[in-house]
C-alpha positions as CSV (number, residue, x, y, z in Angstrom):
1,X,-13.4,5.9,14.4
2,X,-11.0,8.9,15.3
3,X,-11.5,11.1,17.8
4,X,-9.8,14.5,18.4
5,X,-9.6,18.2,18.2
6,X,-7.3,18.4,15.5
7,X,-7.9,18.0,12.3
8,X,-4.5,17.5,10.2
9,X,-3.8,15.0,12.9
10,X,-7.5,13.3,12.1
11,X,-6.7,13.3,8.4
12,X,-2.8,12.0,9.2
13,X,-4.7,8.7,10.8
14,X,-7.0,8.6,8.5
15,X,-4.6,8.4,5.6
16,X,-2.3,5.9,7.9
17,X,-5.7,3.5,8.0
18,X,-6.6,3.9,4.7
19,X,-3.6,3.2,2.9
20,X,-3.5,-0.1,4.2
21,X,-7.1,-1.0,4.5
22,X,-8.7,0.7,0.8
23,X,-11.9,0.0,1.8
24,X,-12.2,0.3,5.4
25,X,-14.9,2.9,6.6
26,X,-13.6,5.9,8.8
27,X,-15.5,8.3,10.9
28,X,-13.9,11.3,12.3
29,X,-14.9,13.3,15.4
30,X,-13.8,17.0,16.7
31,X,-14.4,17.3,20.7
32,X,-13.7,20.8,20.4
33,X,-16.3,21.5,18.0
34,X,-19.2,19.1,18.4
35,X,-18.9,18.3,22.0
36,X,-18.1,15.4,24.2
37,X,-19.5,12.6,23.1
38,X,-22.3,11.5,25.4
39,X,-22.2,8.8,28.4
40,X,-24.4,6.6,26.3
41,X,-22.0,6.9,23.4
42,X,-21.1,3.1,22.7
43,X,-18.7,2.6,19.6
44,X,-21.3,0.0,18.8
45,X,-20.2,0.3,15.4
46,X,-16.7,0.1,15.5
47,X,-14.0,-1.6,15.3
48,X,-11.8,-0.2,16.8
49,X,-11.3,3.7,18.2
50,X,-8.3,5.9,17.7
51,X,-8.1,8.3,20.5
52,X,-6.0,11.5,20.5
53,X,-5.9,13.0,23.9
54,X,-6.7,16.3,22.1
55,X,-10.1,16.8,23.8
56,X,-10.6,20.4,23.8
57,X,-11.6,21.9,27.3
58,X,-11.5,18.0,28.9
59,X,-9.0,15.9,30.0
60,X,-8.3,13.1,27.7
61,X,-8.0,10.7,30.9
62,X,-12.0,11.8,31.6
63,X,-12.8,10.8,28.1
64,X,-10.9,7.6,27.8
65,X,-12.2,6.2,31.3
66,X,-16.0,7.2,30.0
67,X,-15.2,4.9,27.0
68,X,-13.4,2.1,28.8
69,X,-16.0,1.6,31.7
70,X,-18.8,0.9,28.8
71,X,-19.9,-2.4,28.0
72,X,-18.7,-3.8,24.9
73,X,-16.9,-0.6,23.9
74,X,-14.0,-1.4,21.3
75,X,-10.4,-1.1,21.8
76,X,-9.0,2.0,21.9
77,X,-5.2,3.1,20.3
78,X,-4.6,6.0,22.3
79,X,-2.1,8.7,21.0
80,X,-0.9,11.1,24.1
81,X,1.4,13.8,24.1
82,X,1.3,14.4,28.3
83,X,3.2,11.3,29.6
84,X,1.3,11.8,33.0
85,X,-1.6,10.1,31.4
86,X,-1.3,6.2,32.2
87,X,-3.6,5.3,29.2
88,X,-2.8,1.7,29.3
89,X,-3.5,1.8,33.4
90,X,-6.6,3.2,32.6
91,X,-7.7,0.2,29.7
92,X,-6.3,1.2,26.4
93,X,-5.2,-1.3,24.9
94,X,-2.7,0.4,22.7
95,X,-0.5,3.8,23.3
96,X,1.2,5.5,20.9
97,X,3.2,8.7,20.7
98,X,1.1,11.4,19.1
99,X,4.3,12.5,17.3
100,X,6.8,10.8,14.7
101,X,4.1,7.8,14.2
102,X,5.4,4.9,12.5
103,X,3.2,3.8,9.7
104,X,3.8,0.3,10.0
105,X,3.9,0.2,14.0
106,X,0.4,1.4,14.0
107,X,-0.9,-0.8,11.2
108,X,0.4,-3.4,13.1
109,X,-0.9,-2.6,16.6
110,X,-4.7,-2.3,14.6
111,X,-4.4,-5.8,13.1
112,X,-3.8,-7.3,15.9
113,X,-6.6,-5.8,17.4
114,X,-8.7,-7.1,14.7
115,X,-7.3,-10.2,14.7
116,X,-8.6,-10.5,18.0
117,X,-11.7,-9.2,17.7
118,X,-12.6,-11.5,14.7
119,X,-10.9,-14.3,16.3
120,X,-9.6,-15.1,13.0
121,X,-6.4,-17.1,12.3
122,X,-2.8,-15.7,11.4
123,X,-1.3,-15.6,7.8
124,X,1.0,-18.4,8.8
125,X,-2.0,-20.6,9.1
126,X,-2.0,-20.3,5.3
127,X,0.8,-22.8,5.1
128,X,-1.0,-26.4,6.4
129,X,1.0,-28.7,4.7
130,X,3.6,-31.2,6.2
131,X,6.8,-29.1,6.4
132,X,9.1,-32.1,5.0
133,X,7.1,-32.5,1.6
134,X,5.6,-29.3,1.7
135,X,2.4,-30.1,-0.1
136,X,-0.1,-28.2,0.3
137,X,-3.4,-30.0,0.8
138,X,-5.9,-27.2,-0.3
139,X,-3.9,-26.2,-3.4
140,X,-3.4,-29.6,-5.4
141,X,-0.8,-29.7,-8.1
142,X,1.9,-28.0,-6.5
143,X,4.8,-28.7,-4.2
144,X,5.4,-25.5,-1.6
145,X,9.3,-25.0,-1.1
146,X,9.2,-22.3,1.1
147,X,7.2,-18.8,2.1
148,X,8.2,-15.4,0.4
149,X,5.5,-13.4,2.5
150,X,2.8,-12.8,4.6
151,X,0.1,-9.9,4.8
152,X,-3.0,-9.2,5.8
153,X,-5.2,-11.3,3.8
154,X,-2.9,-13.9,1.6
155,X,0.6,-15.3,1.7
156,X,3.5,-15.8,-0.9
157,X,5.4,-19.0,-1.5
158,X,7.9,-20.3,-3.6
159,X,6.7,-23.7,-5.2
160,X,6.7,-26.3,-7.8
161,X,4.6,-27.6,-10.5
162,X,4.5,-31.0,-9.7
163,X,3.6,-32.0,-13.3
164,X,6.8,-30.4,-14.6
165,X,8.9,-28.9,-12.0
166,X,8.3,-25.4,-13.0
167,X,9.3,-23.1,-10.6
168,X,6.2,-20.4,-9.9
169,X,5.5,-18.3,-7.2
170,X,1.8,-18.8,-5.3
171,X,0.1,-16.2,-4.0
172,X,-2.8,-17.6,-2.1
173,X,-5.2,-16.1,-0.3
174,X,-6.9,-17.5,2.9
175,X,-10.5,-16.9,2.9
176,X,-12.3,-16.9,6.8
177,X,-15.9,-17.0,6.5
178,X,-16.4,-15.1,10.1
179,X,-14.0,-12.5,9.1
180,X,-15.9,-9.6,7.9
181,X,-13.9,-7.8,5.0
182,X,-13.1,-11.3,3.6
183,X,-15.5,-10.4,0.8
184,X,-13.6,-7.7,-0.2
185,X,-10.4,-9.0,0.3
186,X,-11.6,-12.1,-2.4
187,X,-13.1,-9.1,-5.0
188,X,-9.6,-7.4,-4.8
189,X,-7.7,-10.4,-5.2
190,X,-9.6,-11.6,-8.5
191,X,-9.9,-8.1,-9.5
192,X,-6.0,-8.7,-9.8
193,X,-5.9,-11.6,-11.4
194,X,-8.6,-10.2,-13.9
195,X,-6.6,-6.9,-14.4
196,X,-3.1,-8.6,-15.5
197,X,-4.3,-12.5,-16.9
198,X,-4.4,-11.4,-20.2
199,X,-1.4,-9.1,-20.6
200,X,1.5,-10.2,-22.7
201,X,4.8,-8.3,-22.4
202,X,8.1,-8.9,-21.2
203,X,8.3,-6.6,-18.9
204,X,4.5,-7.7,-17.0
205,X,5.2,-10.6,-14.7
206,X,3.9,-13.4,-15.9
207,X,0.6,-15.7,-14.9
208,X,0.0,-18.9,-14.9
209,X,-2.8,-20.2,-13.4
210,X,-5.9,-18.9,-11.1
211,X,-7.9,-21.2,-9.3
212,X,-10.1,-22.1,-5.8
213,X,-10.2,-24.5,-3.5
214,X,-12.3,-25.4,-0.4
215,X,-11.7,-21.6,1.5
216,X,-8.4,-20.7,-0.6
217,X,-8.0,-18.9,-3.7
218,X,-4.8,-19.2,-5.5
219,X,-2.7,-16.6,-9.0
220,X,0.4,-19.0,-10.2
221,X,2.8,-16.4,-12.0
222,X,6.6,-16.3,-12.4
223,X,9.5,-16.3,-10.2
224,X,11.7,-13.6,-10.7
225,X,14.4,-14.5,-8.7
226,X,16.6,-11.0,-8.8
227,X,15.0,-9.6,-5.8
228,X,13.1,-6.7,-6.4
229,X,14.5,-2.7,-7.5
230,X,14.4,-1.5,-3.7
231,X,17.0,-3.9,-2.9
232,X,19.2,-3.4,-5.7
233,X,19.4,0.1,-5.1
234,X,20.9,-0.5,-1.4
235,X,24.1,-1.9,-3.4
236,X,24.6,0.4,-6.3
237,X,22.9,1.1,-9.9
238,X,25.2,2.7,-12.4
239,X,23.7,5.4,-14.7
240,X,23.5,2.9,-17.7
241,X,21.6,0.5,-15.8
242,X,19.4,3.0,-14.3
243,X,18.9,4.5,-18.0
244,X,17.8,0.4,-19.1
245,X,15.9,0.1,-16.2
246,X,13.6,3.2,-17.1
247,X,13.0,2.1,-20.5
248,X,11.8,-1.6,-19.9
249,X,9.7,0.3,-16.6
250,X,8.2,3.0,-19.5
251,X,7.9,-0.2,-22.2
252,X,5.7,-2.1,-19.3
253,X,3.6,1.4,-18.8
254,X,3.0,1.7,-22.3
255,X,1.1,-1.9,-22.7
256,X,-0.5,-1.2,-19.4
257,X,-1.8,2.1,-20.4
258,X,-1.9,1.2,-23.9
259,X,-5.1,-1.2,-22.7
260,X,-6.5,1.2,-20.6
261,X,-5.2,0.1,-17.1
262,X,-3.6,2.2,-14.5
263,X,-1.2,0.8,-11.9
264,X,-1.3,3.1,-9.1
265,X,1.4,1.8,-7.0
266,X,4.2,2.0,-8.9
267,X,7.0,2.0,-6.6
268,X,10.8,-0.1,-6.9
269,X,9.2,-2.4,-4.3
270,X,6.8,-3.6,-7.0
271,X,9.5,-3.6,-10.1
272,X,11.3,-7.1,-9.8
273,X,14.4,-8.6,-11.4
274,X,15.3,-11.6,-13.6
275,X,18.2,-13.4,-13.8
276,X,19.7,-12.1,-16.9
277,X,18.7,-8.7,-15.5
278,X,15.1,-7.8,-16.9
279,X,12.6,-6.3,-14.7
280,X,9.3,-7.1,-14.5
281,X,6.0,-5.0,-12.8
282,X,4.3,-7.0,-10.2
283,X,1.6,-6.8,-7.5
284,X,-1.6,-5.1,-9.6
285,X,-3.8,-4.8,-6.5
286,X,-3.9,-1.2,-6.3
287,X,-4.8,-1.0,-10.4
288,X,-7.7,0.3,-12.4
289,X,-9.5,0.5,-16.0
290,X,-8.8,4.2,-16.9
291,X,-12.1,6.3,-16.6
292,X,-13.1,8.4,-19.8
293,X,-14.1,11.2,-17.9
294,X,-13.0,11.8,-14.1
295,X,-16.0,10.3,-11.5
296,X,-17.1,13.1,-9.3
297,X,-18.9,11.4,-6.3
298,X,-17.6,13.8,-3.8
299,X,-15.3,11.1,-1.9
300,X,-11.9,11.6,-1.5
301,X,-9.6,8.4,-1.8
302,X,-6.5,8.0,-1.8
303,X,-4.3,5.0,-3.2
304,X,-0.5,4.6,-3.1
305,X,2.6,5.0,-1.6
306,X,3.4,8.5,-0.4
307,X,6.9,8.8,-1.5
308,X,6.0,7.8,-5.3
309,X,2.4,9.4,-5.3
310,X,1.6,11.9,-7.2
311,X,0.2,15.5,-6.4
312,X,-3.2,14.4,-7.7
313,X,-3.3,11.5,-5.9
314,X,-2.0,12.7,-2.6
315,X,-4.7,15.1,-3.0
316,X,-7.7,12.3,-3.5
317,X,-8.5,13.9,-7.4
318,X,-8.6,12.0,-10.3
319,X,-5.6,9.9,-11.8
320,X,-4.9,9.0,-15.4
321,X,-1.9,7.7,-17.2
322,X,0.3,10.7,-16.2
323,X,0.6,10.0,-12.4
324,X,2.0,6.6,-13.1
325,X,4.7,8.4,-15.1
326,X,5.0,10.8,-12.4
327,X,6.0,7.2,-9.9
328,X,8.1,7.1,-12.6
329,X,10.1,10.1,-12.0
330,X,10.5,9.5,-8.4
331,X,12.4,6.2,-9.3
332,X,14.7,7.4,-11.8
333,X,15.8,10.2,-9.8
334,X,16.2,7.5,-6.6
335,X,18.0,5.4,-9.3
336,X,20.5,8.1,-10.6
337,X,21.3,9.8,-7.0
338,X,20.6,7.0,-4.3
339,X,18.0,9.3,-2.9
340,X,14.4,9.7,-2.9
341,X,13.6,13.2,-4.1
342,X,10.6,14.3,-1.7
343,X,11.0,13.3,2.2
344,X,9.0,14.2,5.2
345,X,8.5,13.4,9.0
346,X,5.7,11.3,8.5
347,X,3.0,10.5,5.4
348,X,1.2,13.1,5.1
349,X,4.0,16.0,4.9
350,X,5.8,14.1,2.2
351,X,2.3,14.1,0.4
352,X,2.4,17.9,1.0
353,X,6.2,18.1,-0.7
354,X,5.1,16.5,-3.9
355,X,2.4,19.6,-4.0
356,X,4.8,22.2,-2.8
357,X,8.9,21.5,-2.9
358,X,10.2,22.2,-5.9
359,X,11.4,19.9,-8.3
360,X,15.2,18.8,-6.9
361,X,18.3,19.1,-8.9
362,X,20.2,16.7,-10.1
363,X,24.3,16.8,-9.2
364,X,26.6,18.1,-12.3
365,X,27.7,14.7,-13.4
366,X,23.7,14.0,-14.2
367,X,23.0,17.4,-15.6
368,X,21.8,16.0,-19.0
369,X,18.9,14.2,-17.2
370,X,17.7,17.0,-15.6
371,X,15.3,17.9,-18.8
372,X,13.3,14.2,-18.3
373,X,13.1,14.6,-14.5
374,X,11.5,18.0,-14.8
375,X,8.9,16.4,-17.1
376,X,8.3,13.3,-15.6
377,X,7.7,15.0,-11.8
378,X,5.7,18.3,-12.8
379,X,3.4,19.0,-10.7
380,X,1.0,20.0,-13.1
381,X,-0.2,16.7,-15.2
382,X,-0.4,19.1,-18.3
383,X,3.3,19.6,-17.5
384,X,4.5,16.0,-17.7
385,X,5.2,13.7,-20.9
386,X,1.8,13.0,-21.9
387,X,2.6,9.0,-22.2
388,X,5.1,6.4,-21.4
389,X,5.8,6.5,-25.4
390,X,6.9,9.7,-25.3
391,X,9.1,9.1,-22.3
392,X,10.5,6.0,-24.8
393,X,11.0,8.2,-27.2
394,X,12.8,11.0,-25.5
395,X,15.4,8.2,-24.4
C-alpha cells in the first residue's frame, strides 16, 4: 500500500513496484484528500506500506507512530524529505530519500522485507549441491559448474549434460510452498518455456529441456558465452557491427512476431552474444500472444524497461508488434552513438521523454541513418515501420 498526498509521486512507486513485481496488487492512498486514516486502520492486508511523509495538514511523524504502535501492522519504507523526522527511531523499518530514488535500492530494501515476512529462503539456497562435484541433487542429469545469477524467484547456472558434456545454461526456479506469489512465479516461469520451446531460428536462444522435480522446476537452453549487448557496448561497436547486429535483432522479431508473440522487454540486456559473434534474444518472461483487437478492461499495466519502452507502453495502452520495433530503435541509436537517446532523473520522467522529447539527432558522420531512427522511434505507432520485415528490407 502507498500512502501520500501526491500523486505523481504515488504513481512513481507504483511503477517502481510494479515493474519488478508484474503481478503484485497496489493500493494508493491521498491523506490530503480522503483523510487520515483511522486509529483502527491495521494494514491487515498488506505486505508491506510505503509511507511518504506527504500527509497534508499532519505531521508525517503523527501518522507513522499511529501505524507503528498497532499490533501486527506491516513494515513501513518511509520516504522523508524533512531530515528532522527520525523515522527509523520512531519503527520504520526502512528510510529512503523522497528524491532521486534508486530503483534497484528500493526493490531491494522491499524483498528483504518480504523475505522476512514469508520467512522464505534466499536464492542462493537454490544451489544444494556439494560445491566440489557440483551436482545438483534436485535436478538429475546435470553437473552445476558454477552460478550466472540470482533473482527473485529462480537462479542461473552454468552446467553440464552429464550424458554428453554439453554445455547448457539452467535456469531453475525454487518453488516455496509458504511463499505466497510462488504460484505465480511457477505460471510465469512455464508460460516462458511455453512461449519460446517451439521457436526455431538462429537468432532465438535455444531450449533444450523443461522439466520438475520435488519443489524445483528447471528450462535447459544454450550457452552463449559472448556476454550479453550491454556489455559490449561499454567497449566499442563499430557502425558495421552495429548495422549486423540490427539485422539478426530485426530477423529474430520477424519469427517472433511472425507467430504472433510479442517480447516486451527488448532491451541489449536481453540480446546475447556467440562466439563467432551471433546474437541471440533471451529471457521471454515479459512476452505475449499478440491480441487481435486491443483488451479494454480499464487496468492500466505496465511492462518493460523504461529506457527502451515505448510511448504506448509507458502509458499502460495497448502494444503490438510496433513497440518492440520501437526497443528497437532505442538500441540502434545506443549502438551507433554510445548513448541512450531518452534519459531522465528517475523512471517515470524518462517514460514521459519517450512521449514528449523529440526524436534526437544523430552526429554528421551517421547522417544516413537518421531516416531508420526517425521510423523506428515515432512516437506515433502509425508512424513507425509497420514490421520487423520492413525494417530488413530498408537495410
Amino acid at each position: 500500500m502507498i500512502i501520500d498526498g501526491h500523486h505523481d509521486f504515488r504513481q512513481l512507486l507504483k511503477h517502481h513496484v510494479t515493474t519488478h513485481w508484474h503481478d503484485a496488487v497496489v493500493s494508493t492512498y491521498d491523506p490530503t484528500e480522503s483523510g487520515h486514516l483511522p486509529a483502527e486502520f491495521s494494514g491487515a492486508s498488506n505486505d508491506v506500506v510505503l509511507l511518504g511523509d506527504d500527509q497534508g495538514d499532519r505531521d508525517a511523524d503523527i501518522t507513522l507512530r499511529q501505524f507503528v504502535k498497532t499490533p501486527g501492522f506491516p513494515a513501513i519504507v518511509y520516504f522523508g524529505s524533512d531530515a528532522g523526522v527520525d523515522a527509523l527511531e520512531i519503527g520504520a523499518s526502512v528510510v529512503m530519500a523522497r528524491q532521486g530514488i534508486r530503483h534497484a535500492t528500493l526493490i531491494a530494501h522491499i524483498d528483504d522485507i518480504l523475505r522476512a515476512k514469508h520467512r522464505t529462503a534466499s536464492t542462493d539456497s537454490l544451489f544444494v549441491g556439494d560445491p566440489e562435484t557440483g551436482i545438483h541433487p534436485l535436478v538429475k542429469g546435470y553437473r552445476f559448474l558454477h552460478r550466472l545469477a540470482a533473482g527473485e524467484h529462480s537462479a542461473v547456472y552454468l552446467a553440464e549434460k552429464e550424458s554428453d558434456g554439453l554445455r547448457l545454461v539452467l535456469k531453475v526456479l525454487r518453488q516455496v510452498p509458504d511463499y505466497g506469489v510462488a504460484i505465480g512465479a511457477f505460471d510465469r516461469f512455464l508460460h516462458e518455456y511455453e512461449i519460446i520451446a517451439d521457436l526455431d531460428h538462429p537468432n532465438i536462444v535455444r531450449i533444450y529441456d523443461f522439466g520438475v522435480s520435488d519443489d524445483h522446476a528447471h528450462i535447459a537452453m544454450e550457452y552463449l558465452p559472448g556476454g550479453d549487448l550491454e556489455q559490449k557496448m561499454r567497449t566499442a561497436v563499430t557502425e558495421s557491427e552495429a548495422l549486423d547486429t540490427t539485422r539478426q535483432i530485426a530477423s529474430a522479431l520477424d519469427n517472433l512476431h511472425s507467430v504472433g508473440i510479442l517480447h516486451r522487454d527488448l532491451k541489449p540486456g536481453n540480446i546475447m552474444l556467440r562466439e563467432d559473434g551471433s546474437i541471440a534474444l533471451i529471457d521471454f518472461g515479459l512476452a505475449q500472444r499478440m491480441q487481435r483487437e486491443p483488451a479494454n478492461t480499464g487496468v492500466v499495466e505496465i511492462f518493460g524497461t523504461p529506457c527502451y519502452m515505448s510511448p504506448e507502453q509507458g502509458r499502460g495502452k495497448y502494444a503490438d508488434a510496433r513497440s518492440d520495433l520501437y526497443a528497437l530503435g532505442i538500441i540502434v541509436f545506443e549502438m551507433l552513438t554510445g548513448k541512450k537517446p531518452f534519459g531522465g532523473s528517475d523512471p517515470m520522467s524518462i517514460i514521459f521523454n519517450h512521449s514528449e522529447a523529440p526524436i534526437p539527432v544523430l552526429p554528421d558522420r551517421l547522417s544516413r541513418h537518421q531516416p531508420l531512427i526517425n521510423r523506428l522511434l515515432a512516437k506515433n505507432p502509425e508512424d513507425r515501420m509497420q514490421s520487423a520485415r520492413k525494417v530488413l528490407e530498408w537495410l
